[in-house]
C-alpha positions as CSV (number, residue, x, y, z in Angstrom):
1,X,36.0,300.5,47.2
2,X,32.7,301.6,48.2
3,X,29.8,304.0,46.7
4,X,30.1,305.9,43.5
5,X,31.8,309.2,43.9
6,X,30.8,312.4,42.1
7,X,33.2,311.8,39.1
8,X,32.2,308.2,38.3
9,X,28.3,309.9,38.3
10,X,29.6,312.3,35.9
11,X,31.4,309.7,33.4
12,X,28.4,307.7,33.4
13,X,26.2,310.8,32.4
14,X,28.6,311.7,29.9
15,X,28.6,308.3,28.4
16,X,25.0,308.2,28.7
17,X,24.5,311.1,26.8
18,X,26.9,310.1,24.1
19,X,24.9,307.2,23.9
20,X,21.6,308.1,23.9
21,X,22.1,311.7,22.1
22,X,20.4,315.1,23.4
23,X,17.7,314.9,21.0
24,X,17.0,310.9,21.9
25,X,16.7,311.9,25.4
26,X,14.1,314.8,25.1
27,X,12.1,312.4,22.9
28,X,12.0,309.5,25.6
29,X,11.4,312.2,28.5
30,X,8.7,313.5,26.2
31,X,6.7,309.8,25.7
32,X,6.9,309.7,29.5
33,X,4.9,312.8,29.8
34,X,2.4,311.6,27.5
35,X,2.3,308.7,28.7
36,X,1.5,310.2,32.8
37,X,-0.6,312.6,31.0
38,X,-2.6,309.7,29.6
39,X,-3.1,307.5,32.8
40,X,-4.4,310.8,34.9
41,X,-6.8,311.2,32.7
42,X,-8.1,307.6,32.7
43,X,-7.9,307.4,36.6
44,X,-10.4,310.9,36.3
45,X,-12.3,308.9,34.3
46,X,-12.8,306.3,36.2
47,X,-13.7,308.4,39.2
48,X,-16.8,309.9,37.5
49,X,-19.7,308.7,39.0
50,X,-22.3,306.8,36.3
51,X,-25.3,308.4,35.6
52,X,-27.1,307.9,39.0
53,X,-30.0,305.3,38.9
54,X,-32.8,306.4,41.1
55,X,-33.4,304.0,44.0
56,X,-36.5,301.9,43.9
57,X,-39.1,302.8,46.8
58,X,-39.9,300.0,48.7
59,X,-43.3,298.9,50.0
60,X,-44.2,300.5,53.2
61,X,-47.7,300.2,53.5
62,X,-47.1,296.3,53.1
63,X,-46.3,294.1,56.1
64,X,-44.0,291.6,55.4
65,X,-44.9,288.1,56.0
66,X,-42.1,286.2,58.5
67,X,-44.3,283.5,59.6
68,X,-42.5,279.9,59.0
69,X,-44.2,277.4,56.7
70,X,-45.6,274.4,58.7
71,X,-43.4,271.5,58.7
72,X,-44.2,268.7,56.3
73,X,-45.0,265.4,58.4
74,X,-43.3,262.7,56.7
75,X,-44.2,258.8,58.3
76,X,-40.8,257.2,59.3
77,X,-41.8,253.9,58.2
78,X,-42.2,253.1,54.6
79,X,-44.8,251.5,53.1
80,X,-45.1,247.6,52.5
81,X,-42.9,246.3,49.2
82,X,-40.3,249.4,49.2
83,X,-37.2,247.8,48.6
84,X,-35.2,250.7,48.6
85,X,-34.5,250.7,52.5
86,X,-33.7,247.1,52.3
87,X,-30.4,247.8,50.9
């Protein structure tokens, strides 16, 4: 018991082959050629850069305004006849 040995690799081949047939084989091996033929190409497409956009030039004559807007001064206390706070 233990790992396949050279002549149970062999049998399997052999069966394998019978199965599958010579001209079977080539075919399948040939679709998977196509098929990594196929997906390099659309990874190198992928990887082509879009047609570059040219940045837009920002202001630099312009300060830019970071002053805060003033608070807004609300009075705590509602006026008279607001129910609302009541509850």
């Amino acid at each position: 018991m233990g790992g396949f040995s050279f002549w149970h690799i062999l049998i399997l081949a052999i069966i394998l082959l019978l199965l599958f047939g010579g001209n079977r084989f080539s075919a399948m091996m040939g679709d998977v050629a196509k098929g990594l033929k196929s997906f390099k190409q659309g990874m190198a497409e992928e990887d082509k850069p879009a047609e570059r956009q040219e940045p837009r030039p920002l202001p630099r004559n312009e300060p830019i305004d970071v002053t805060p807007e003033p608070r807004r001064t609300t009075d705590s206390v509602p006026p008279a006849g607001d129910d609302r706070t009541n509850g």
